[in-house]
C-alpha positions as CSV (number, residue, x, y, z in Angstrom):
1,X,16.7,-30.5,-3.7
2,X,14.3,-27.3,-3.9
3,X,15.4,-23.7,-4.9
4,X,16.8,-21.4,-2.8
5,X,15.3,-18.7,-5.1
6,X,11.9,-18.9,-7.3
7,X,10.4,-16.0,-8.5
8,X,6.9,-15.5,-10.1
9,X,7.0,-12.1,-11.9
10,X,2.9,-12.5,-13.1
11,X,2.4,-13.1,-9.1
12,X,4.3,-10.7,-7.9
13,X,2.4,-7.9,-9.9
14,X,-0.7,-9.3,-9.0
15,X,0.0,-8.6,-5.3
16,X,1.6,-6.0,-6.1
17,X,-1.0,-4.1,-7.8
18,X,-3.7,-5.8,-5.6
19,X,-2.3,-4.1,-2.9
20,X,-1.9,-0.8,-5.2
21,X,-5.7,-1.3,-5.3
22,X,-7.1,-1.9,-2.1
23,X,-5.3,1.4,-1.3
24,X,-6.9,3.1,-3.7
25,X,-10.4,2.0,-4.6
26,X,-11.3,0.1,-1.1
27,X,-9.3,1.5,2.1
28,X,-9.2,5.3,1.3
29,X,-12.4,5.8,0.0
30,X,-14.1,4.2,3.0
31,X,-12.0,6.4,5.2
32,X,-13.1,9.8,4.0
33,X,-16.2,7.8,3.7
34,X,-16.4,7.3,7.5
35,X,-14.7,10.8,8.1
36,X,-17.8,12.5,6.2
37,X,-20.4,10.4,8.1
38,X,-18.6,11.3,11.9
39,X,-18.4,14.6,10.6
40,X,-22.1,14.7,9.6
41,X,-23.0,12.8,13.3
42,X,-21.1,15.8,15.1
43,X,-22.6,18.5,13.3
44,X,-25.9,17.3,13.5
45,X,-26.9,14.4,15.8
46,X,-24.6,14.4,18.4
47,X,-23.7,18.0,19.0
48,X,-22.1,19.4,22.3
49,X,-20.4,22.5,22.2
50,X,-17.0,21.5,23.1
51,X,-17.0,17.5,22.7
52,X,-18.2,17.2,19.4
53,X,-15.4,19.9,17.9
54,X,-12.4,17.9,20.3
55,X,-14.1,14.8,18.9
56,X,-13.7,16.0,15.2
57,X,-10.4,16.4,15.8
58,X,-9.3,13.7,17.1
59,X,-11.1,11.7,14.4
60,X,-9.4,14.0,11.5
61,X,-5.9,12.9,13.7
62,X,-7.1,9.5,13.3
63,X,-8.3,9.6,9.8
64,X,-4.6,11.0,8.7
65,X,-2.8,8.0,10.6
66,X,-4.6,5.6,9.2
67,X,-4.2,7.0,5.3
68,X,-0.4,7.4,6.5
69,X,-0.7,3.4,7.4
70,X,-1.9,3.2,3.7
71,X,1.4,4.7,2.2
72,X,3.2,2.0,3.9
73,X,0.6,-0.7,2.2
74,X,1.9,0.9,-0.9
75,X,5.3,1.0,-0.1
76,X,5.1,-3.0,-0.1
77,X,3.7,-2.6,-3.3
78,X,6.9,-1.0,-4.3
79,X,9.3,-3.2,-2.7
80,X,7.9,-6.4,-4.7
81,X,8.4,-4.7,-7.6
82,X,11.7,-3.2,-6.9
83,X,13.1,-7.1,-5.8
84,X,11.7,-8.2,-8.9
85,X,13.7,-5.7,-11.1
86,X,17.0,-6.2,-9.0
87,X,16.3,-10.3,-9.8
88,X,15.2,-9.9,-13.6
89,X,18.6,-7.6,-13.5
90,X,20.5,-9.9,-11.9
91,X,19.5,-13.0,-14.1
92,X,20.5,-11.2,-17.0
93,X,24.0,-10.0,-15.6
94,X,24.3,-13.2,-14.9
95,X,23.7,-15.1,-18.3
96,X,25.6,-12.2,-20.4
97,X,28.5,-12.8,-18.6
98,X,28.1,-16.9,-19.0
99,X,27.5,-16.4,-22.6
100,X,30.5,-14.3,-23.2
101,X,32.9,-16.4,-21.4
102,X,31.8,-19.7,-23.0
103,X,33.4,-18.1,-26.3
């Protein structure tokens, strides 16, 4: 019969910081990446006097949604880790009490 439970604690940090990463040095950097080039567009190639400012804001609005979305990448991040500490807890809870009963 398989396990109900199997835990890879090298695994889960490699997700876990992978994710930690691509937060990071990949999907935040592009963002203000892409937030300097629309900014750059609206100041100097596609300027109208009241679209391009309602368009800058809307794309800042955007731009802080999607870093908020980030947090929550993050925040998986953190919940891997945190199951893995409650588990590695557990297992020892667990084998401290069996070894001081077996006494």
């Amino acid at each position: 019969m398989a396990a109900n439970i199997s835990l890879s604690y090298t695994e889960i940090e490699r997700v876990a910081g992978l994710l930690d990463t691509s937060v990071d040095q990949t999907l935040v950097p592009r963002m203000d990446e892409a937030k300097l080039e629309v900014d750059n567009l609206l100041d100097t190639a596609l300027v109208l006097t009241e679209t391009s400012p309602a368009l800058q804001a809307q794309y800042e609005k955007f731009t802080v949604s999607l870093k908020e979305a980030t947090d929550s990448i993050k925040g998986y991040a953190e919940q891997f880790r945190k199951i893995m500490e409650s588990v590695k807890g557990m297992d020892h809870d667990i084998a401290e009490k069996v070894n001081s009963s077996g006494q």
